[in-house]
C-alpha positions as CSV (number, residue, x, y, z in Angstrom):
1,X,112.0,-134.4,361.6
2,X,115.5,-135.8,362.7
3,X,115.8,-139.1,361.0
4,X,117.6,-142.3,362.7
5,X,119.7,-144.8,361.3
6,X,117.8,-148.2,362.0
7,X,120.9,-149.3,364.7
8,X,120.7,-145.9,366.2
9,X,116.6,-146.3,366.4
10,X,117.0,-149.9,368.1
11,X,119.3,-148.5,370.5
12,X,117.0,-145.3,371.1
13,X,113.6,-146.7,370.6
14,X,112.2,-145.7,373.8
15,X,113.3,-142.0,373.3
16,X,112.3,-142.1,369.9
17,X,108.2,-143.0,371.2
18,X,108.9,-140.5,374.0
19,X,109.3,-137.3,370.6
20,X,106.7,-139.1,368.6
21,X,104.3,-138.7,371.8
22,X,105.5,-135.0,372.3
23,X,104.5,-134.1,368.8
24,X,107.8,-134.6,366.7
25,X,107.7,-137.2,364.0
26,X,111.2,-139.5,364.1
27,X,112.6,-141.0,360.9
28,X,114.0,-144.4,360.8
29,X,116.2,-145.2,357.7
30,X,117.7,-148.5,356.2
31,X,121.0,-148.7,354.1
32,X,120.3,-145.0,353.8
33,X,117.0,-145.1,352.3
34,X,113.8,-143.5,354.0
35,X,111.4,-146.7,355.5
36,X,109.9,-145.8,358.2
37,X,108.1,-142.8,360.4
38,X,107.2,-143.0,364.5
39,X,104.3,-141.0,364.8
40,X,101.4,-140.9,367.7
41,X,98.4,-142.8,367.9
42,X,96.8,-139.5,368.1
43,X,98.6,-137.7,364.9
44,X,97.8,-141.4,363.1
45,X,94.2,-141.3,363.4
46,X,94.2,-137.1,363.1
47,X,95.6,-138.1,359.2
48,X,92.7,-137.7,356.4
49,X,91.0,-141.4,355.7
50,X,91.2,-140.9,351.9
51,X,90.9,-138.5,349.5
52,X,86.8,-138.3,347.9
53,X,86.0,-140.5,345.0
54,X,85.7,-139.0,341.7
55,X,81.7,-140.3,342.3
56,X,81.5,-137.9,344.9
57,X,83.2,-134.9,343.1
58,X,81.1,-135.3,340.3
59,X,77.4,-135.1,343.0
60,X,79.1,-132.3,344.6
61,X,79.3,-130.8,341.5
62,X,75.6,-131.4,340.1
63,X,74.1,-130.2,343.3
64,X,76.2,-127.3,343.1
65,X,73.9,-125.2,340.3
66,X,70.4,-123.4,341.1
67,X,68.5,-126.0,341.3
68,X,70.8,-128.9,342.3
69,X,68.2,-131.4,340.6
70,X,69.0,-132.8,337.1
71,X,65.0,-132.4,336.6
72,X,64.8,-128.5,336.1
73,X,67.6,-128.8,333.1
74,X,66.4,-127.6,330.2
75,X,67.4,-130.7,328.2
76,X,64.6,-132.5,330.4
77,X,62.0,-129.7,328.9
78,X,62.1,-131.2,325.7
79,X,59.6,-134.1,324.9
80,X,60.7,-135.5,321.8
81,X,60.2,-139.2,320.6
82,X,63.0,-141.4,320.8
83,X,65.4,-141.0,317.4
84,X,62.7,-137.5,315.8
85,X,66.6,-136.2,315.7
86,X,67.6,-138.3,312.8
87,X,66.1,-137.4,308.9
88,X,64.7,-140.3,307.1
């Protein structure tokens, strides 16, 4: 990816679209610092949306063992009242 000073880029901007639109990326910098990219529409909307929640992560990984049901645990096969842990 060539990257343009922001004068040059003014100057250039049609050529710069015309190597976005063949597939090459263009730089644009400002006082020397990195602030812009030209991409395509189509590389733009080809980008991933975001990456998954940790909500998601977390049911992909319950539904990942044998039974992918929290039911068949065998913490659930227990019927014990509510607090027969504790002595009195």
């Amino acid at each position: 990816m060539r990257s343009y000073p922001i004068h040059e880029a003014r100057a250039a901007f049609s050529k710069l679209i015309d190597l976005a639109l063949a597939g090459e990326p263009q730089r644009v910098t400002r006082h020397g610092k990195e602030a812009v990219v030209i991409v395509s529409e189509a590389e733009w909307n080809a980008r991933p949306k975001a990456a998954p929640t940790l909500a998601d992560l977390m049911l992909l990984t319950v539904g990942a063992g044998e039974g992918g049901d929290l039911g068949d645990r065998p913490w659930n096969e227990r019927h014990r009242p509510l607090g027969s842990d504790f002595a009195d």
